[in-house]
C-alpha positions in Angstrom: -72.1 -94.6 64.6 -69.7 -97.2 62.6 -71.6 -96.1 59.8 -70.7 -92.6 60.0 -67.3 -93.4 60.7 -67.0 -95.3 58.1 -68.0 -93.0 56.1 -66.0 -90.0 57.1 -62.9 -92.0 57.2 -60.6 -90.9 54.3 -58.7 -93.2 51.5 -55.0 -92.0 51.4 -54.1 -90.9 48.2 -52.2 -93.3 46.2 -48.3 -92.5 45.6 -47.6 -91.4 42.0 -44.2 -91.7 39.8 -42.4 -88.4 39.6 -43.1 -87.5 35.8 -40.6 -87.7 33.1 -40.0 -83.5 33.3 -39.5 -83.5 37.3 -37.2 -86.5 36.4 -35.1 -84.4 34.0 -36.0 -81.0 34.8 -31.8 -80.3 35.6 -30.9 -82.1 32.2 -33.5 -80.1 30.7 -32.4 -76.9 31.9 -29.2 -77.4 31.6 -30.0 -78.1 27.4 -32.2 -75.1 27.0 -29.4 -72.5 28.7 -26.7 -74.3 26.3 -29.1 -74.0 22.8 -29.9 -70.4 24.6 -26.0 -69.3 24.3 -25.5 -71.4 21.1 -28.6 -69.2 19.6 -26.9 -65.8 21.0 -23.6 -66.5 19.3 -24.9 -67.1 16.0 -27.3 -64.5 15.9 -24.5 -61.7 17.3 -22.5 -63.5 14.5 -24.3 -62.8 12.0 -25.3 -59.1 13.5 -21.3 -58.0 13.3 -20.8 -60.1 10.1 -20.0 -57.5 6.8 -20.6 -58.6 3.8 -17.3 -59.3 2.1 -16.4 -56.6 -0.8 -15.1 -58.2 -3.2 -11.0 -57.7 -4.3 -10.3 -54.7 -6.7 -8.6 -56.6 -10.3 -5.1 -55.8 -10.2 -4.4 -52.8 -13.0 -1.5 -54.4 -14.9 1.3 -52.4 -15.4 2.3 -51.6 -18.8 5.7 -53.4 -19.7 8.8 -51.1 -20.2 11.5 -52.1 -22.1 14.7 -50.9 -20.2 16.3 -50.7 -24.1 14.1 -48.2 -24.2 15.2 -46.0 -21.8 18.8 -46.3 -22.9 17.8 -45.3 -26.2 16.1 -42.1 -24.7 19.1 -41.7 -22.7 21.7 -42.0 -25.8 19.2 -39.1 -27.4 19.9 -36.8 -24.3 23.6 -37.4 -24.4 23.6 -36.4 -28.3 21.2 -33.7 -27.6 23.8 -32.4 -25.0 26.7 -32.7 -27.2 24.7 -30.1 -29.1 24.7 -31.9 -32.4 22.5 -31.3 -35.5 20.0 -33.6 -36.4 21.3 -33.8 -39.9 25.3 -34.9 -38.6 23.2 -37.8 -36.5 23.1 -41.5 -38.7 20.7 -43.9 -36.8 20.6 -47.6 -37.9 18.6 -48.9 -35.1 17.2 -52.2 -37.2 19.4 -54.7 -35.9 21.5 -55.4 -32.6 23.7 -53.9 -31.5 22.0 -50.8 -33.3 24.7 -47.6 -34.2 24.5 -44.1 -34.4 27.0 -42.3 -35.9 27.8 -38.5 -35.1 29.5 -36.0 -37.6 31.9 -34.4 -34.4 34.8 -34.6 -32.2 35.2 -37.1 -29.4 33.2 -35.6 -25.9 35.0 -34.6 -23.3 35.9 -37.1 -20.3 33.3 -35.1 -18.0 30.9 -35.7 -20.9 31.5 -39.5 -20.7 31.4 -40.1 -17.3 27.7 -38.4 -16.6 27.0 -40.3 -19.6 28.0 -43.8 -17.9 26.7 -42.7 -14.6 23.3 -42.1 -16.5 23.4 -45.2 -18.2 24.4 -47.9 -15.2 21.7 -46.0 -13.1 18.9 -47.3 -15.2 17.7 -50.9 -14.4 18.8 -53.8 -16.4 23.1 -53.8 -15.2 23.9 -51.5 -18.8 27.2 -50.8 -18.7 29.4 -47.6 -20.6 32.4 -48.5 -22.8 35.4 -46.4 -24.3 36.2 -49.4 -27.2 38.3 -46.9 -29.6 39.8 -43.7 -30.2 36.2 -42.5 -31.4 34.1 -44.8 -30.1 31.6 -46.2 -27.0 29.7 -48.8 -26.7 26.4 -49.7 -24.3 26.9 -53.6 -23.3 24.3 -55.8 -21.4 26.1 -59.0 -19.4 29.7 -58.2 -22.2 27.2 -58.2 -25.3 27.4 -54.7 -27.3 23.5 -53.4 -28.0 24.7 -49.8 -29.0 27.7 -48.7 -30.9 27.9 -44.8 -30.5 30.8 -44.0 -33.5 31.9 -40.5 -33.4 33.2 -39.3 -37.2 35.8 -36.3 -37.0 37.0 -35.0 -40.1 39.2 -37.3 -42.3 42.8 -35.9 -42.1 44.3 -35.9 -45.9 46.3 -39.0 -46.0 50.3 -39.2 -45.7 51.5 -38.9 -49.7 53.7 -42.1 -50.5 54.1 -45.2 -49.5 52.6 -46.3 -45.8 54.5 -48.6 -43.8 53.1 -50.1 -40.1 55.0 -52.2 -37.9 53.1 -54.2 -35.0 55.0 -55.4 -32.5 53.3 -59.0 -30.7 53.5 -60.2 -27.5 53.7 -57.2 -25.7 52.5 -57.1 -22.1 54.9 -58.8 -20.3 57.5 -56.0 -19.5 57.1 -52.4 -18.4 60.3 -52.0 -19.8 59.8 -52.8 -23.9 56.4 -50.3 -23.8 58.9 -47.6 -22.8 61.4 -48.3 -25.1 58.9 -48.3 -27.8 57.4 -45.6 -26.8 60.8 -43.3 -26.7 60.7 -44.1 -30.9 59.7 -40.9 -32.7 57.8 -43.2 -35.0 54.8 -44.7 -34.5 55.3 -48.9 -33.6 51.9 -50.2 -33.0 51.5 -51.8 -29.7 49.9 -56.1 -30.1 49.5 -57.1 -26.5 48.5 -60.4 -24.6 45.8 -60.5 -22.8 46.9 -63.0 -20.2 50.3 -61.2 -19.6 51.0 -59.5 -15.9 51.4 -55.7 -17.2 49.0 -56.7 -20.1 46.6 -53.5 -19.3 49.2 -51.3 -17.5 51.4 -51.3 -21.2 48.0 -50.6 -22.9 47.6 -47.9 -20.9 51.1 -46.0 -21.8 50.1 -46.8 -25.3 47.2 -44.7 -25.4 48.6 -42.2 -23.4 51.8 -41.9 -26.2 49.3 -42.0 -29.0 49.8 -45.3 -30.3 47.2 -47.5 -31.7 46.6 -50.6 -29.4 46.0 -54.4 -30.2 44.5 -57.1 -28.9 47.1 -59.9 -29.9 44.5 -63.2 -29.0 46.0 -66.4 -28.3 44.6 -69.1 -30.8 45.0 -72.7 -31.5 48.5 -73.4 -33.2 49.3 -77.0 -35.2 51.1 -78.6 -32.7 49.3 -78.6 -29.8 50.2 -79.5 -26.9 53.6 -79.0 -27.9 53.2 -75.6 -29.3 50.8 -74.4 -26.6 48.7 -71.0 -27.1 48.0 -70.6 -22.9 45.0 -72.0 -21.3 42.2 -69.3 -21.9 43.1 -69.7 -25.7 41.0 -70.0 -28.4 40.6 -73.5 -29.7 38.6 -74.9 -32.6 36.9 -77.7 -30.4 34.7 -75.3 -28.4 31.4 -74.2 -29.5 30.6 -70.7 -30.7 29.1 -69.2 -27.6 32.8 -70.2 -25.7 34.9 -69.1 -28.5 33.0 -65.6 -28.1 32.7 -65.7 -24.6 36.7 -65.7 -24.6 37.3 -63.2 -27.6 34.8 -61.0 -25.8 36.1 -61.7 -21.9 39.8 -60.3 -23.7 38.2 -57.2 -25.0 37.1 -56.4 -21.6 40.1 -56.7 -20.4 42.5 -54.7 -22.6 41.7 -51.1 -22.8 41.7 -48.8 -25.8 41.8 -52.0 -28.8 41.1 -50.9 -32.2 41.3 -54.6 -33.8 42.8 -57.9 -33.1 45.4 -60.5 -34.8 46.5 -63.8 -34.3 49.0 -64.9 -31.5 49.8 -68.2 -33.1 47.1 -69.5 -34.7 47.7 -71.8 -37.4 45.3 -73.9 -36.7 42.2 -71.9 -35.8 42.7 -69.6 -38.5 42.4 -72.4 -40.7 39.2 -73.2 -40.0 36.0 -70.9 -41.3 33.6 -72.4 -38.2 35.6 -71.6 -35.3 36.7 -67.8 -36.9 32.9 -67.1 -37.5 31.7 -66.3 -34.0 35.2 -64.4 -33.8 34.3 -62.1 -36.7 30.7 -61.5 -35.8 32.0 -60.3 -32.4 34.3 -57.8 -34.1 31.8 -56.7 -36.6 29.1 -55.4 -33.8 32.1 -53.9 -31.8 33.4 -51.8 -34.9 36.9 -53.6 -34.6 39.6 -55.0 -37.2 41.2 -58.0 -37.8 44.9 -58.2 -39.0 46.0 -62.0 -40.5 49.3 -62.6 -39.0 49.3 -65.4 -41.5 51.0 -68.4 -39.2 49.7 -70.9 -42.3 49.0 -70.1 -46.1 45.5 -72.0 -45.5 44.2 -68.9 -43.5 40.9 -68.5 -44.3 40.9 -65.0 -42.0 41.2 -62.5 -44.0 38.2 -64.3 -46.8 36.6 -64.8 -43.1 36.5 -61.4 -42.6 35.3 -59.9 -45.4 31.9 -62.3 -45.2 30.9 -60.3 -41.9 32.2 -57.0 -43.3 35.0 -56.5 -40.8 37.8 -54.1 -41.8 40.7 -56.7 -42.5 44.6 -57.3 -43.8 47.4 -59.4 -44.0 50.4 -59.3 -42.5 53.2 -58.8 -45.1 56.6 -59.4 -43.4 58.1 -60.8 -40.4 60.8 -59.1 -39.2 62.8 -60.9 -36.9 62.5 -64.4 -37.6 65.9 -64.7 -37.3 66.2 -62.6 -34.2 69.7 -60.7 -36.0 69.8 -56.9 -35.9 71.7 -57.3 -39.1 68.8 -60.3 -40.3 66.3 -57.9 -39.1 67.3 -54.9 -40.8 67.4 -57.0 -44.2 63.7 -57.6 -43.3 62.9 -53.9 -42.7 63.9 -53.1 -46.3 62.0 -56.2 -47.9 58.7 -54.4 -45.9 60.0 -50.9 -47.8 59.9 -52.3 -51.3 56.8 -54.1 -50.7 55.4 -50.5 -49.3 56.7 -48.9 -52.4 55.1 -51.7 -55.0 51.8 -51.8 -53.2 51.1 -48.6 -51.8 51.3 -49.9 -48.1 52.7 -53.0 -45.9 52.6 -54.2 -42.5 55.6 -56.0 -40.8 55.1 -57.8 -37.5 58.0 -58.0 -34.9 58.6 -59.2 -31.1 60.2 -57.5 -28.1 63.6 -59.0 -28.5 66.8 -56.5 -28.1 67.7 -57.2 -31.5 64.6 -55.8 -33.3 64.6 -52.9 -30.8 67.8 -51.7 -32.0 67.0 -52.8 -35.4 64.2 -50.0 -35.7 66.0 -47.7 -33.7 68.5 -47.7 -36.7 66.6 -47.7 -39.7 62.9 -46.1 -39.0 64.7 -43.0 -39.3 66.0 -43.6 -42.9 62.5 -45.1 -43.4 61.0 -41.5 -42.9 63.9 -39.6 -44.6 63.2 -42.1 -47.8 59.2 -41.1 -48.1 57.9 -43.6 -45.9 55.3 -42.6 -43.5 54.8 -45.0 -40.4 50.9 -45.0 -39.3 48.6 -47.2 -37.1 46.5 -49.7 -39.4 44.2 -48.4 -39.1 45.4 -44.9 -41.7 46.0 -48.2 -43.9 42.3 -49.7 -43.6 40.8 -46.3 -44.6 43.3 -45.6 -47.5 42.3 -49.2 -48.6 38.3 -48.2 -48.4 39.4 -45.3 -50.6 40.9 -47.3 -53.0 38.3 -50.0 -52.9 35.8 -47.2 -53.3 37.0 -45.6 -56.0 
């Protein structure tokens, strides 16, 4: 009976170690649901992913030279002026290029499309009326077309040709009217830096009388002698020099040419009257010496950039006498008579005012015509051309 009890009694089991996944079976699941989501994203990535096209080369535009279009615009205007292809001249080799027209002067509505046109087209181009018979198409003040229109030469005065200029004009309302209330024809030199400076040069077009620019240069002297502030002076370079001739230009309306307001100093020297004459040449303008010093080299200046040019042959009223002044006024009519043609050069004083107001008249009566210079710069071509 032990025996079988013995035997029938039962060994408890021993106690096992919880295993290492029972351990860690929250770690572990916790890893698997985390790679589970990290596995879903990538693979839904890549599911919406598009494969990237690549960028289309950008089509480069073909350059246009804004020139260009002027140009085109400059053929319209002609075209609209109705002129033949034979009365057109094109010299379009070098800057500023010029066409010149066999025809009267457009109209003013003409013109104004014609600017409107022009500052409409990219690159700030900007209309000019220069002269009588000219315009010009300027980029930041520098001339790139000269449009010149020819009319037909009127026959030239018989005799002897006389022109007066009177300087320093600009200052008073008063002296332009005076002058202008002179049957004859006194040719109008004013300052550029004087108050009425553009209001005077804008009776003198409206009376028919040629206009100057009468530009302030370096005198010997200075300071003493002093030319104004926004003269030109021999120490500054070129590009200044020109970027004061040309600021003057824009300022004074309707100038046909230039001459010296002092000056015996710059004109002196060939260097500093260079950038001067090059500036004239391209805007079709003269250049009258006023010959302040027998060294000038103006004139000789001048003629190296091919830029219409005299010389100033008398002054009138150094001695500021009507009597003094009338003496002058006779030494200008025998130089007139000996070569064919003279220019005298005056100033607004009272004295010369009545001084031509007395003997102009006999002038005329004697055979002397009074004209602009520029009737004596084309009856010198003719001569020199001949």
């Amino acid at each position: 009976e032990l025996l079988m009890t013995k035997r029938t009694q039962r060994r408890r089991p021993k106690k096992r170690r919880p295993d290492f996944l029972l351990k860690n079976k929250l770690l572990l699941l916790i890893l698997g649901v985390a790679g589970l989501l990290v596995f879903s994203m990538v693979f839904f990535a890549r599911m919406e992913e598009q494969p990237s096209s690549p960028a289309p080369k950008p089509v480069a535009k073909p350059q246009v030279d804004p020139l260009k279009k002027v140009h085109a615009e400059v053929e319209t205007f002609l075209a609209a002026l109705n002129a033949s292809g034979n009365n057109i001249q094109r010299d379009l080799t070098y800057e500023p290029a010029r066409y010149m027209l066999e025809g009267a002067f457009p109209a003013p509505e003409q013109v104004n499309g014609f600017k409107a046109r022009i500052q409409q087209l990219p690159g700030d181009y900007l209309v000019r009326f220069r002269e009588s018979n000219s315009l010009t198409v300027e980029k930041n003040r520098r001339t790139v077309i000269v449009l010149h229109f020819v009319s037909p030469e009127p026959a030239l005065p018989d005799g002897p040709l006389v022109t007066i200029i009177m300087d320093d004009l600009g200052r008073s309302l008063y002296t332009a009217e005076a002058l202008l209330a002179l049957p004859q024809a006194v040719t109008f030199a004013i300052i550029p830096g004087e108050a009425q400076a553009v209001q005077v040069a804008e009776l003198a077009y409206a009376g028919d009388r040629e206009v100057m620019l009468h530009t302030p240069m370096e005198p010997q002297g200075f300071p003493a002698v002093n030319p104004g502030d926004d003269a030109l002076f021999v120490e500054y370079s070129d590009q200044e020099i020109r970027r004061r001739l040309d600021q003057f230009l824009a300022y004074i309306p309707h100038v046909t040419g230039i001459n010296n307001h002092m000056g015996s100093r710059f004109t002196e020297d060939a260097r500093a009257l260079t950038p001067v004459m090059k500036s004239l040449q391209e805007k079709g303008l003269f250049f009258v010496d006023s010959r302040t010093t027998g060294r000038t080299l103006a004139a000789e200046t001048a003629r190296r950039y091919n830029v219409p040019t005299m010389e100033r042959d008398v002054f009138l009223d150094n001695v500021a006498e009507v009597d003094a002044i009338v003496t002058q006024i006779q030494k200008l009519e025998a130089k007139a008579r000996k070569k064919g043609m003279a220019i005298g050069i005056c100033h607004p004083y009272p004295e010369t005012l009545e001084a031509l107001r007395r003997e102009l008249p006999g002038l005329v009566e004697r055979g002397i015509s009074l004209v602009p210079v520029s009737v004596l710069l084309q009856k010198q071509a003719l001569a020199q051309g001949s």
